[in-house]
Structure formats: C-alpha cells, structure tokens
N, CA, C and O atoms as a GROMACS GRO file, in nm:
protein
  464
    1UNK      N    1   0.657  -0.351  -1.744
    1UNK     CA    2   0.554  -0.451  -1.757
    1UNK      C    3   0.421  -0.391  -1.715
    1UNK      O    4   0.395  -0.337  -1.607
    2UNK      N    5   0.349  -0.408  -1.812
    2UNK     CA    6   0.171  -0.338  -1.751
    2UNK      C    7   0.123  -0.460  -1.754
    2UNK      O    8   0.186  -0.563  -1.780
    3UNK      N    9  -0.013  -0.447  -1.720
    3UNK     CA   10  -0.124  -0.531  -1.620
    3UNK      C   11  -0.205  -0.565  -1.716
    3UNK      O   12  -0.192  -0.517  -1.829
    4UNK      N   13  -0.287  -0.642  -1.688
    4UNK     CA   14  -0.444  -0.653  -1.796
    4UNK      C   15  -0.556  -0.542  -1.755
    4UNK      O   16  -0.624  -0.471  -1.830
    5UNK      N   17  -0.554  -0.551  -1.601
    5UNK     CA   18  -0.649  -0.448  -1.518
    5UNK      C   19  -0.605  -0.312  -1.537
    5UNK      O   20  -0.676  -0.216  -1.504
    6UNK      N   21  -0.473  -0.297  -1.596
    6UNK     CA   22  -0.497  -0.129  -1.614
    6UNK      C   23  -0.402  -0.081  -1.561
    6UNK      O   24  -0.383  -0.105  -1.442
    7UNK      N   25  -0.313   0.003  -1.634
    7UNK     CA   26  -0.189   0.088  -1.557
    7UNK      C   27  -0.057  -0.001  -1.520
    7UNK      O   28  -0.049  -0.107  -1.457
    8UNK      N   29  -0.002   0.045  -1.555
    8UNK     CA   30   0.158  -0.012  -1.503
    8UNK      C   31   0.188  -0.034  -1.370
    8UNK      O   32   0.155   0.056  -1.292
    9UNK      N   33   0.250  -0.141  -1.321
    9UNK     CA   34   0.289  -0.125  -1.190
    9UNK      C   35   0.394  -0.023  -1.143
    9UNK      O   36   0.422   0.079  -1.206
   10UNK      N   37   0.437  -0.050  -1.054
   10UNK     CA   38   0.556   0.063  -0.977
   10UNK      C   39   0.686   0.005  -1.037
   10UNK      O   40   0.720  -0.112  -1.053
   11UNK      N   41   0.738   0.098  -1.060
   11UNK     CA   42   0.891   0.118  -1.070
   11UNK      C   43   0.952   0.109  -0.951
   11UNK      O   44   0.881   0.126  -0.852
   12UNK      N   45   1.106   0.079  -0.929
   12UNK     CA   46   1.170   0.037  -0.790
   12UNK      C   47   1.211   0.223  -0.754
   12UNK      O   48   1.252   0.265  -0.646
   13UNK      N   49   1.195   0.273  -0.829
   13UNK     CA   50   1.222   0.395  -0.731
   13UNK      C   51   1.139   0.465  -0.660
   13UNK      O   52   1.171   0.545  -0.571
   14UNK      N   53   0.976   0.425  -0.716
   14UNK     CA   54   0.858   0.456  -0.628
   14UNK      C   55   0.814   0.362  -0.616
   14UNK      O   56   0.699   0.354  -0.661
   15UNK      N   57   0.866   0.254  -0.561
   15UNK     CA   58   0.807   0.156  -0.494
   15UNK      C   59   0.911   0.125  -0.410
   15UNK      O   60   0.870   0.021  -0.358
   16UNK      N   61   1.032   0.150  -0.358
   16UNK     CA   62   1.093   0.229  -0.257
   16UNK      C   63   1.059   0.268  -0.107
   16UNK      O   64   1.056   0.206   0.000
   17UNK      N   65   1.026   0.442  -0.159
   17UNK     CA   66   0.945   0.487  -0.037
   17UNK      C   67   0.789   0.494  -0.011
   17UNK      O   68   0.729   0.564   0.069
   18UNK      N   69   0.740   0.399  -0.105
   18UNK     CA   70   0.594   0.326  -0.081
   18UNK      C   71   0.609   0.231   0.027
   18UNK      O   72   0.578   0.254   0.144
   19UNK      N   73   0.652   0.132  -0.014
   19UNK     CA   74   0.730  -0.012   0.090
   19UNK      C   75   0.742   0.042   0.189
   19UNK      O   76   0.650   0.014   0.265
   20UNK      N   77   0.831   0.128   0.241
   20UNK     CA   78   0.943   0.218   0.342
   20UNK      C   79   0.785   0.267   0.419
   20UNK      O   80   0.772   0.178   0.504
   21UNK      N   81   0.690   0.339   0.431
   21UNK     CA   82   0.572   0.401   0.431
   21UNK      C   83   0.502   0.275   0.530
   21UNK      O   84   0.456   0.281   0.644
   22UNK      N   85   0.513   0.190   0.457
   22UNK     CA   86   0.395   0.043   0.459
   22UNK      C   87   0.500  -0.020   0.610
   22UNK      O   88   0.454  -0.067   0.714
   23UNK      N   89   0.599  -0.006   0.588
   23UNK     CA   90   0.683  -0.083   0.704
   23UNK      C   91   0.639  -0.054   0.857
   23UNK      O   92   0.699  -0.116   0.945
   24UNK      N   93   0.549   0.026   0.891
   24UNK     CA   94   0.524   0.054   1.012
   24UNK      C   95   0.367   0.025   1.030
   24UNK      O   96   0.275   0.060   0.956
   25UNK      N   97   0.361  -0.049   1.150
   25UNK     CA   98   0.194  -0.074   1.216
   25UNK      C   99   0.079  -0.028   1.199
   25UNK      O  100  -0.022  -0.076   1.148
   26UNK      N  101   0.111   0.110   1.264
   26UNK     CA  102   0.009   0.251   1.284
   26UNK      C  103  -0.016   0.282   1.108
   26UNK      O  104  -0.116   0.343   1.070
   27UNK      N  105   0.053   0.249   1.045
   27UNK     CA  106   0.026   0.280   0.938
   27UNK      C  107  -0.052   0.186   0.851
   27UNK      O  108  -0.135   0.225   0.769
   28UNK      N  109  -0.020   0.055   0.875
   28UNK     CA  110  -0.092  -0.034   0.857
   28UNK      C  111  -0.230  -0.070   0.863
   28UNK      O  112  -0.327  -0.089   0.789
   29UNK      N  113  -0.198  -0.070   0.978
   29UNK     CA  114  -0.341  -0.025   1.090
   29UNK      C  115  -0.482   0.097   1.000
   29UNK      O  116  -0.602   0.083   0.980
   30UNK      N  117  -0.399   0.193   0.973
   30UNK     CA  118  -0.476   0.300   0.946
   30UNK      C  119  -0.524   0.269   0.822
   30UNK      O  120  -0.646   0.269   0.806
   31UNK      N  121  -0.425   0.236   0.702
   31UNK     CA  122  -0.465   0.159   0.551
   31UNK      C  123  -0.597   0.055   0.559
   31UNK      O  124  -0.678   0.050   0.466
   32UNK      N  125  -0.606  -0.008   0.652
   32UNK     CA  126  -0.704  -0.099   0.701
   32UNK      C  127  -0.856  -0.090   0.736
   32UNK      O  128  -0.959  -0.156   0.718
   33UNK      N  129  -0.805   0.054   0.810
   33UNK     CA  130  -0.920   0.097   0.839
   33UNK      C  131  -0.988   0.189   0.746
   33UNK      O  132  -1.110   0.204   0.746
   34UNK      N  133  -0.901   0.256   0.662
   34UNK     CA  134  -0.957   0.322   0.537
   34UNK      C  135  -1.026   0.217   0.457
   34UNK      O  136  -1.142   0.229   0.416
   35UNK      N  137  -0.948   0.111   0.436
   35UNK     CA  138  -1.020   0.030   0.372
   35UNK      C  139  -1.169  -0.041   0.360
   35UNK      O  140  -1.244  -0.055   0.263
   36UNK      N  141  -1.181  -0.086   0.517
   36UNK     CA  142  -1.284  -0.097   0.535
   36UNK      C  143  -1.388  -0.006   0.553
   36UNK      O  144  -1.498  -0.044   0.514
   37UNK      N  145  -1.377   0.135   0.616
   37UNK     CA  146  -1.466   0.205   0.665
   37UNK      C  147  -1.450   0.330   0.552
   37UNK      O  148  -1.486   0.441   0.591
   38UNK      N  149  -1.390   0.315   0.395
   38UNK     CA  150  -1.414   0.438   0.374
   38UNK      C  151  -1.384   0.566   0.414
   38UNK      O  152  -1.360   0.573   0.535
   39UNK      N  153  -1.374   0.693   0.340
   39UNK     CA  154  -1.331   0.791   0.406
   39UNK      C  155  -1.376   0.831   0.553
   39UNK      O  156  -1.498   0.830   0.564
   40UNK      N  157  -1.300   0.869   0.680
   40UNK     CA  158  -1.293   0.894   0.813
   40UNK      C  159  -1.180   0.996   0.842
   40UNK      O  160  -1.063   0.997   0.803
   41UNK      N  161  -1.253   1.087   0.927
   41UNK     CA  162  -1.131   1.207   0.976
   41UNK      C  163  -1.052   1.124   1.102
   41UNK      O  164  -1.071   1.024   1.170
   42UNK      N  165  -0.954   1.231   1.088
   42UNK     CA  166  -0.891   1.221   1.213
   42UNK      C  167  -0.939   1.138   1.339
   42UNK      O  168  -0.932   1.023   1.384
   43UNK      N  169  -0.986   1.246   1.367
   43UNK     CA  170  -1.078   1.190   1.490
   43UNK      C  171  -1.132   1.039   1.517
   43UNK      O  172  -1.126   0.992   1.630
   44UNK      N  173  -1.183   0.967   1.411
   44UNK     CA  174  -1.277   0.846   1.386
   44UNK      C  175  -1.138   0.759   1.398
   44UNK      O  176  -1.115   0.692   1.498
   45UNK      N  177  -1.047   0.765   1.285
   45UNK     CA  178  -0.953   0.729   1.288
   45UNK      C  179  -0.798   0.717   1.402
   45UNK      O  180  -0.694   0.654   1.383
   46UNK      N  181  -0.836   0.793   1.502
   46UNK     CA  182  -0.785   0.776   1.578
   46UNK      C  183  -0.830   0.749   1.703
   46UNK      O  184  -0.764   0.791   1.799
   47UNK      N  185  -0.969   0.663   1.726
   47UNK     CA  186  -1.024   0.601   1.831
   47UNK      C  187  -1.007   0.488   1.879
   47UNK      O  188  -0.995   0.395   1.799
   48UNK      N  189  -1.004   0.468   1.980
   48UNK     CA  190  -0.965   0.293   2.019
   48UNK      C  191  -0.806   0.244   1.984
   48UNK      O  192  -0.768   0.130   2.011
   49UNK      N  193  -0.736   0.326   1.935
   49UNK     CA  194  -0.623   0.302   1.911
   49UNK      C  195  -0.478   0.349   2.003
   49UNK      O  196  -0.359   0.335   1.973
   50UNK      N  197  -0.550   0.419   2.147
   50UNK     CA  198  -0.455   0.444   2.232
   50UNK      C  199  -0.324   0.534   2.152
   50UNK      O  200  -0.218   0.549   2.212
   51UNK      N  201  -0.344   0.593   2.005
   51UNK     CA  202  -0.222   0.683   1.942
   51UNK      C  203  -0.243   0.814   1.939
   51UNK      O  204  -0.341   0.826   1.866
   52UNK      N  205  -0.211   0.923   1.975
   52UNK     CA  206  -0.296   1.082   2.008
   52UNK      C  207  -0.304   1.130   1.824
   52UNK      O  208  -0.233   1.110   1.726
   53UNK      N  209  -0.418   1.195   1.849
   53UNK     CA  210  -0.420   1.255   1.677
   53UNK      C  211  -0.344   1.309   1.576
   53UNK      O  212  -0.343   1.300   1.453
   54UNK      N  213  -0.248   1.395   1.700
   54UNK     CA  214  -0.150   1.479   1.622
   54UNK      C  215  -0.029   1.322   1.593
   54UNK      O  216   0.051   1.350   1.504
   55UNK      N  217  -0.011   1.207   1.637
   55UNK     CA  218   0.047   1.096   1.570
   55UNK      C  219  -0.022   0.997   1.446
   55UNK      O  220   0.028   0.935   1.352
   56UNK      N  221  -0.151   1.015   1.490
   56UNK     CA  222  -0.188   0.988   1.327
   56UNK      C  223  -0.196   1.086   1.225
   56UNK      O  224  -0.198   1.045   1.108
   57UNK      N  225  -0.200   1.200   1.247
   57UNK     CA  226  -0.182   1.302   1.134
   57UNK      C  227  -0.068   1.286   1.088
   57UNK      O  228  -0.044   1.296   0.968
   58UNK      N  229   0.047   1.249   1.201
   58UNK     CA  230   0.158   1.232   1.102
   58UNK      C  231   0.185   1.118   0.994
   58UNK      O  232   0.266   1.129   0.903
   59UNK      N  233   0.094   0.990   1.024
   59UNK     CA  234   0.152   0.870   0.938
   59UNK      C  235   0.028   0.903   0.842
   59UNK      O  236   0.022   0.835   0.740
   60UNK      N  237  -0.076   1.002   0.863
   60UNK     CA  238  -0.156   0.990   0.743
   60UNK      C  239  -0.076   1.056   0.621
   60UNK      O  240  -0.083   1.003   0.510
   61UNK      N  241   0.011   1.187   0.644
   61UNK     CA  242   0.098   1.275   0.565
   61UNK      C  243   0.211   1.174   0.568
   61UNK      O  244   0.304   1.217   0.500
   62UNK      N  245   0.236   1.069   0.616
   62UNK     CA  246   0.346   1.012   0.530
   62UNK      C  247   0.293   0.897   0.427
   62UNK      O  248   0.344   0.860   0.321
   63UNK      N  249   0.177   0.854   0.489
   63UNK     CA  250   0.099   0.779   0.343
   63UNK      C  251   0.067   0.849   0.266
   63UNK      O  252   0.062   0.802   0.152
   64UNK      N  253   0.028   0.998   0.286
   64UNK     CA  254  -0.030   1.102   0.177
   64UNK      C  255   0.128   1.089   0.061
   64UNK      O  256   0.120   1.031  -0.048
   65UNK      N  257   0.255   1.150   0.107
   65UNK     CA  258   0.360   1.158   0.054
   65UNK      C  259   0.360   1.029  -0.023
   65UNK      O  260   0.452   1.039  -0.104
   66UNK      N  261   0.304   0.919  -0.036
   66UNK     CA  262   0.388   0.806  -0.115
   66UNK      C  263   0.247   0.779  -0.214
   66UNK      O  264   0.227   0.684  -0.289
   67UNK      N  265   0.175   0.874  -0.193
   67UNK     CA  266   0.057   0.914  -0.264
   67UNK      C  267  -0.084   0.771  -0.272
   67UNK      O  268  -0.158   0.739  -0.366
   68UNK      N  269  -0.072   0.712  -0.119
   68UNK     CA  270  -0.140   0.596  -0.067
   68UNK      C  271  -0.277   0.630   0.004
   68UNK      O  272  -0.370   0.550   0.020
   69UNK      N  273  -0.274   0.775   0.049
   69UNK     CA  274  -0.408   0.844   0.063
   69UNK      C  275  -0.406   0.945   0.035
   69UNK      O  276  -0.304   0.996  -0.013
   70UNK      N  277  -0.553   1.033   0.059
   70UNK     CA  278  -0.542   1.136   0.021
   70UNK      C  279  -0.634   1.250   0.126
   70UNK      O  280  -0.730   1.203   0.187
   71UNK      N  281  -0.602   1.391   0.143
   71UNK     CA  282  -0.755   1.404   0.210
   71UNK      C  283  -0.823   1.532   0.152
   71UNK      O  284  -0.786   1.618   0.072
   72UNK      N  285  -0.939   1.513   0.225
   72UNK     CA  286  -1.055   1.688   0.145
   72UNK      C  287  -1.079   1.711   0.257
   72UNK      O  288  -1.052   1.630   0.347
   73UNK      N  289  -1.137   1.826   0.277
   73UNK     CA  290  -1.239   1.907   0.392
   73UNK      C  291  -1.351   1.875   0.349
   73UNK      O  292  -1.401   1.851   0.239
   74UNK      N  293  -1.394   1.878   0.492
   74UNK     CA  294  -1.575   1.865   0.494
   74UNK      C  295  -1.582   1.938   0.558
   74UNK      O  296  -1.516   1.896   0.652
   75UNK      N  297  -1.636   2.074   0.596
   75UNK     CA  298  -1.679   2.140   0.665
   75UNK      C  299  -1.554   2.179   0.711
   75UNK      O  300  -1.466   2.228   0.640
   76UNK      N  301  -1.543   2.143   0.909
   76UNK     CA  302  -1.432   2.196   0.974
   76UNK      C  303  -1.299   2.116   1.005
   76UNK      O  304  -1.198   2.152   1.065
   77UNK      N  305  -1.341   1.955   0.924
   77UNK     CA  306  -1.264   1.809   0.964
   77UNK      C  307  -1.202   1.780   0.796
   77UNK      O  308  -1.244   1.774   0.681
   78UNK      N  309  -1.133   1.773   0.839
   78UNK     CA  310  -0.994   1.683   0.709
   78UNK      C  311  -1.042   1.517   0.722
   78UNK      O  312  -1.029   1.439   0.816
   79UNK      N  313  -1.096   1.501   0.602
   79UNK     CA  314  -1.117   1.322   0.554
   79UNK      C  315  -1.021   1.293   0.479
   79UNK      O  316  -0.974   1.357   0.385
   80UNK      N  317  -0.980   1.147   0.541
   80UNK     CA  318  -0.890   1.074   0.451
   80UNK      C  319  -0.947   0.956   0.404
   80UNK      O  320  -1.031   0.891   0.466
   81UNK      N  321  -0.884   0.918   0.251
   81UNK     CA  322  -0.957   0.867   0.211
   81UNK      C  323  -0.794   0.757   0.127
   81UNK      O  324  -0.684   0.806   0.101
   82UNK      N  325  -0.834   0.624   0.107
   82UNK     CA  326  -0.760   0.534   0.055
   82UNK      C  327  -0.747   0.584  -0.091
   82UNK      O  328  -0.845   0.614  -0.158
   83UNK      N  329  -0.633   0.589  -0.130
   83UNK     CA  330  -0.600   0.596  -0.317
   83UNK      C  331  -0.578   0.439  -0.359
   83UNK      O  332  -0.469   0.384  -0.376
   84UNK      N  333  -0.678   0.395  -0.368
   84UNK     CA  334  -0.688   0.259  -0.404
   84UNK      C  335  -0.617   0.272  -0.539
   84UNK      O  336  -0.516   0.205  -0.519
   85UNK      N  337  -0.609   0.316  -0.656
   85UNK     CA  338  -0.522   0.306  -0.773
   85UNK      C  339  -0.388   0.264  -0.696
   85UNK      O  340  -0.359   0.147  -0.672
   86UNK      N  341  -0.325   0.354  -0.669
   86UNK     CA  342  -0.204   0.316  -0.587
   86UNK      C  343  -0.188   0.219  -0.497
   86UNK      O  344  -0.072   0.185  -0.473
   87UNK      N  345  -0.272   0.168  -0.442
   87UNK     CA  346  -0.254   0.032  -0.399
   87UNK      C  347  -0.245  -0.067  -0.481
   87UNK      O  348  -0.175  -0.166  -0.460
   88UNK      N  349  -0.336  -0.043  -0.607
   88UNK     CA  350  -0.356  -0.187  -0.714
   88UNK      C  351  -0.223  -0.196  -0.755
   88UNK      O  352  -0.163  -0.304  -0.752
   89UNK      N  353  -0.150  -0.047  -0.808
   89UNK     CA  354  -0.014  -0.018  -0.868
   89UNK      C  355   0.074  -0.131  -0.731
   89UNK      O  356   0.094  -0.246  -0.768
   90UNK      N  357   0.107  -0.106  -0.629
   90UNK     CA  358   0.193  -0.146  -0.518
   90UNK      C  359   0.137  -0.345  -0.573
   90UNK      O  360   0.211  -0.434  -0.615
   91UNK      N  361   0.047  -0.349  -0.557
   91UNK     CA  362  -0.011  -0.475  -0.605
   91UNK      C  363   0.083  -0.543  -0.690
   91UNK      O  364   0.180  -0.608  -0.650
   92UNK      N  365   0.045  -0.521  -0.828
   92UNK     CA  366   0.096  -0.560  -0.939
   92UNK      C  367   0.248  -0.551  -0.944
   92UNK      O  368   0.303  -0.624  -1.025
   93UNK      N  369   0.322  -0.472  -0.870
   93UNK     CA  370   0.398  -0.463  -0.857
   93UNK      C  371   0.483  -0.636  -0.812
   93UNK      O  372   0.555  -0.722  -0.863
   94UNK      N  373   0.399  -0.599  -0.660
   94UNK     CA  374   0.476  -0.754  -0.568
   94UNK      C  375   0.406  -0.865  -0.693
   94UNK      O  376   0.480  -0.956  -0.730
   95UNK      N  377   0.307  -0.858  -0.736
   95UNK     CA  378   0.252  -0.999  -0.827
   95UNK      C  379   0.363  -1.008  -0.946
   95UNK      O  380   0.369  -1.114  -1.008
   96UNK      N  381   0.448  -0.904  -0.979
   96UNK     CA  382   0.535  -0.916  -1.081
   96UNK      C  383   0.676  -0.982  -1.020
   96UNK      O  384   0.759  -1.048  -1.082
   97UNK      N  385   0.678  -0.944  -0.872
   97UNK     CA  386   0.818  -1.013  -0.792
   97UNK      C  387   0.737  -1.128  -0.794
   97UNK      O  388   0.786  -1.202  -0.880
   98UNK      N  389   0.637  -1.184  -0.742
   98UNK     CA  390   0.628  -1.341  -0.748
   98UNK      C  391   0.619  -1.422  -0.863
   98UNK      O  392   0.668  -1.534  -0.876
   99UNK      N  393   0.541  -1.347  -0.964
   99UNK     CA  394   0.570  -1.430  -1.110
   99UNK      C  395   0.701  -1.470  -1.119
   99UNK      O  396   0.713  -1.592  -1.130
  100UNK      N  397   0.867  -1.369  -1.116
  100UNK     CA  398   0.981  -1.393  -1.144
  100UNK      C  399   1.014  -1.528  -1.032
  100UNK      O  400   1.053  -1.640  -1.069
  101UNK      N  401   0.988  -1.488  -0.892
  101UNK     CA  402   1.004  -1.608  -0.833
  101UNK      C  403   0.972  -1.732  -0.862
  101UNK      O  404   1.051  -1.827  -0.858
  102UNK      N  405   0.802  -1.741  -0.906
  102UNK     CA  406   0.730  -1.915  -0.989
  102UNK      C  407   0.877  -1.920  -1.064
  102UNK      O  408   0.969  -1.998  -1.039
  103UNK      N  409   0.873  -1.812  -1.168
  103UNK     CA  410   0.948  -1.870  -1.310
  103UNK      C  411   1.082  -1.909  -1.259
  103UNK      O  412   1.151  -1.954  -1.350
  104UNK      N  413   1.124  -1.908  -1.179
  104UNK     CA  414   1.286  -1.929  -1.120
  104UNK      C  415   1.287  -2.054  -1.026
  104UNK      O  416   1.382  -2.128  -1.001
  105UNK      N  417   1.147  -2.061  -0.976
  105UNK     CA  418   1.137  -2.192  -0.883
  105UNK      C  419   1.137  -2.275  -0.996
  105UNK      O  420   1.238  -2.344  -1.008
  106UNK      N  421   1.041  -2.287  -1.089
  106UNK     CA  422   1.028  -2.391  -1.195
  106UNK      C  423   1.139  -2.428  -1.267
  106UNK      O  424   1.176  -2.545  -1.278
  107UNK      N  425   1.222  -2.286  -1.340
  107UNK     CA  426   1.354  -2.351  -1.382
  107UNK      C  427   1.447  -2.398  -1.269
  107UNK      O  428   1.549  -2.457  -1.304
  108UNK      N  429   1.425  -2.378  -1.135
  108UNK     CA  430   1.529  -2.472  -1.028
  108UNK      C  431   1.478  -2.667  -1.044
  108UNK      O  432   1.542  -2.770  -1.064
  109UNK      N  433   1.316  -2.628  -1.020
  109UNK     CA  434   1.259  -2.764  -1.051
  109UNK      C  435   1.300  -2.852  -1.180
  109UNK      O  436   1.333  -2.970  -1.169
  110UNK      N  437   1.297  -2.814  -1.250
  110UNK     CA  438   1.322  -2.836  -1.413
  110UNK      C  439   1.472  -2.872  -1.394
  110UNK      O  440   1.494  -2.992  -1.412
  111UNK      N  441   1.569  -2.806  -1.367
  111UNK     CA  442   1.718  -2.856  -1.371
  111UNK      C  443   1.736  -2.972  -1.252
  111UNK      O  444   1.822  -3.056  -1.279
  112UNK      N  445   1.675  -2.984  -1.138
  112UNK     CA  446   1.683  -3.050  -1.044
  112UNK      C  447   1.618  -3.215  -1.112
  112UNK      O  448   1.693  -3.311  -1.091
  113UNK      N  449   1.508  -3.239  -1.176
  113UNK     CA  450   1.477  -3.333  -1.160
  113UNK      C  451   1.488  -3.332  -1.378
  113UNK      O  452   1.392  -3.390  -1.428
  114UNK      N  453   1.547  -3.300  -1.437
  114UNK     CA  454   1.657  -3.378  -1.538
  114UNK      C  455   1.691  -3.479  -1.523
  114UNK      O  456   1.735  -3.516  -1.414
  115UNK      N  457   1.684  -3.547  -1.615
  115UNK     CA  458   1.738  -3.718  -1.577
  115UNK      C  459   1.896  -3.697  -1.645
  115UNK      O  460   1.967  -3.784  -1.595
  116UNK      N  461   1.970  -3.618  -1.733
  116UNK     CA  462   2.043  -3.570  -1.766
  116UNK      C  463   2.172  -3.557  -1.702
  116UNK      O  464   2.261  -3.491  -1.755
   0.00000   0.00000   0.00000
C-alpha cells in the first residue's frame, strides 16, 4: 500500500527492528530532540540528560542502523541529524494499522447493531 504524500510505507520486516529501536526512552528522548533542535553533536545532545556520551553514541548507532538518523562531520564533531523520510515511512505505516482497525471496528459496529 503507498501513500498520497509519497513513498510506500514499511514492510513488517523493516518495521520490526525500527519499532524494536523506538522501544527505549534515551532513544526517544534523543528522536525528540533531533526533532526539534535540528542537527546537534554528541555533546549538545547529551546535556542535561544525566546519560555519559559514549551511551548516547550508542543509541544514536542503533537509530543510525534502522536508518532513523544519520550523521556528517563538521570539522572535529559528528552531527546527527533526523531522517525524517523514514519517520514519515514508520508513519504511514502505523496510519495503515489504524485504518485496518476503523475498518474492523465499523464492520464489528455494523454486525452488532443489525436489526437482523
């Protein structure tokens, strides 16, 4: 099933260890903050958050792996930066599990209130 906005959603075998990725806080957390603030190294990204760097380097390389960020050099600092495509994909995805859900609530509704 593709989208109107563009690109197919995820398939259940990479949308899998996308999900699996997303299941933890720090990671959450960090998606969030990409989000809002745009690309940020390490460093930025790991302030105020009481987690040592070398632990966010690791959940940034496991969001990198499910291909949810990405990073470049600037100079002497590694920026990470949100792969928003891949989020829209993860998107459309769950909007395709809730469409099936409407359509299954409605035919529950529909057989339930039959006068039949």
């Amino acid at each position: 099933m593709s989208s109107s906005r563009g690109g197919a959603a995820l398939q259940l075998p990479e949308a899998v260890p996308l999900f699996a990725a997303l299941g933890d806080a720090t990671r959450l957390r960090l998606l969030g903050r990409l989000s809002a603030g745009g690309p940020l190294s390490i460093t930025r990204l790991s302030e105020g958050t009481g987690v040592t760097r070398q632990a966010i380097t690791r959940h940034l390389y496991a969001l990198g792996d499910v291909g949810l960020v990405r990073h470049a050099r600037r100079g002497r600092e590694r920026v990470w930066d949100l792969n928003r495509e891949r989020l829209d994909r993860a998107k459309r995805y769950l909007d395709q599990i809730s469409a099936q859900w409407d359509d299954a609530a409605e035919r529950l509704r529909a057989f339930v209130e039959d006068p039949e």
